[in-house]
C-alpha positions in Angstrom: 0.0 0.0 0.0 1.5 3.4 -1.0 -0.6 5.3 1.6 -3.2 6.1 -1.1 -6.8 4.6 0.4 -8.3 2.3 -2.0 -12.3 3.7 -2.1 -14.7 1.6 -0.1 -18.4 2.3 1.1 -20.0 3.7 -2.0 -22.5 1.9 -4.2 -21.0 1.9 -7.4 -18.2 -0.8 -8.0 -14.8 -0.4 -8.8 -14.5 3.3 -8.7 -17.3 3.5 -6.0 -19.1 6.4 -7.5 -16.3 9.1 -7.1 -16.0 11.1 -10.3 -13.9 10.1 -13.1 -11.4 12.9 -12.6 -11.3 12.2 -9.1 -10.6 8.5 -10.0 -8.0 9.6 -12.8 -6.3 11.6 -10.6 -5.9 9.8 -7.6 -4.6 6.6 -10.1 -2.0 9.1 -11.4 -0.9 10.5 -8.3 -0.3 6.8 -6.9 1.5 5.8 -10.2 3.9 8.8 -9.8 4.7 8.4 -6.4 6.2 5.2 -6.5 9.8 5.4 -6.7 10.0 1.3 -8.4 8.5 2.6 -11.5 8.8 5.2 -14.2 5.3 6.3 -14.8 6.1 9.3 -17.9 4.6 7.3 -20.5 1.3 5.8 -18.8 -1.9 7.4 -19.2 -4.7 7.1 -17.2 -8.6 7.0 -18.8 -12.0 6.0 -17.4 -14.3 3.5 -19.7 -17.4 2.9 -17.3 -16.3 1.5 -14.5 -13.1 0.7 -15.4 -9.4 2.4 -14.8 -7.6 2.1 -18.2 -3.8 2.2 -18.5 -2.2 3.0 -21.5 1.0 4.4 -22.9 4.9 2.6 -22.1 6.7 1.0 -19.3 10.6 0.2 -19.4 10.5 -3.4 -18.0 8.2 -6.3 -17.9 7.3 -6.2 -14.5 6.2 -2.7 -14.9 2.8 -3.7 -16.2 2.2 -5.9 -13.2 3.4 -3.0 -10.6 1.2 -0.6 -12.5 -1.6 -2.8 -12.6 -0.9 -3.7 -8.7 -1.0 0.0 -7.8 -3.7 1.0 -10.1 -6.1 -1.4 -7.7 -4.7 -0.6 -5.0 -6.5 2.9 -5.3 -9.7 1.3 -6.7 -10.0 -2.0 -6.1 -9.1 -5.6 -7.7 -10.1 -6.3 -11.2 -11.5 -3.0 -11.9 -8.3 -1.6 -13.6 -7.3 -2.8 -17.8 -4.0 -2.8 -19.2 -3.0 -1.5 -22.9 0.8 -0.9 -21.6 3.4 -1.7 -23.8 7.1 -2.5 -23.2 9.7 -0.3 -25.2 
């Protein structure tokens, strides 16, 4: 846990019925603050009630730790993956 609260006791799932710039935000903010991986290149979109990531990561387990963080802010399976390796 990077000290960011995952969002718990709304009624929507996954994002829990905060807005989607809230949502967007707080995923960014929690993908830049961790020092184990280079989040330039990742972008961070809403589709319904999902968090998608797209854009580049340097090395392979840098999909997984994005992913990992990405749901740590809104919850398991709720976030998508389009990241690419360079």
């Amino acid at each position: 846990m990077l000290g960011f609260p995952a969002f718990t006791g709304h009624d929507e799932p996954g994002r829990q019925g905060h807005s989607d710039a809230a949502t967007r935000a707080s995923v960014e903010s929690a993908l830049h603050a961790a020092a184990d991986i280079e989040a330039g290149e990742i972008t961070v979109s809403i589709a319904g009630s999902y968090v998608i990531l797209e854009g580049f990561v340097r090395l392979g387990g840098d999909v997984e730790r994005a992913i990992e963080i990405a749901e740590s802010v809104v919850g398991g399976g709720y976030v998508r993956s389009r990241l690419l390796r360079r």
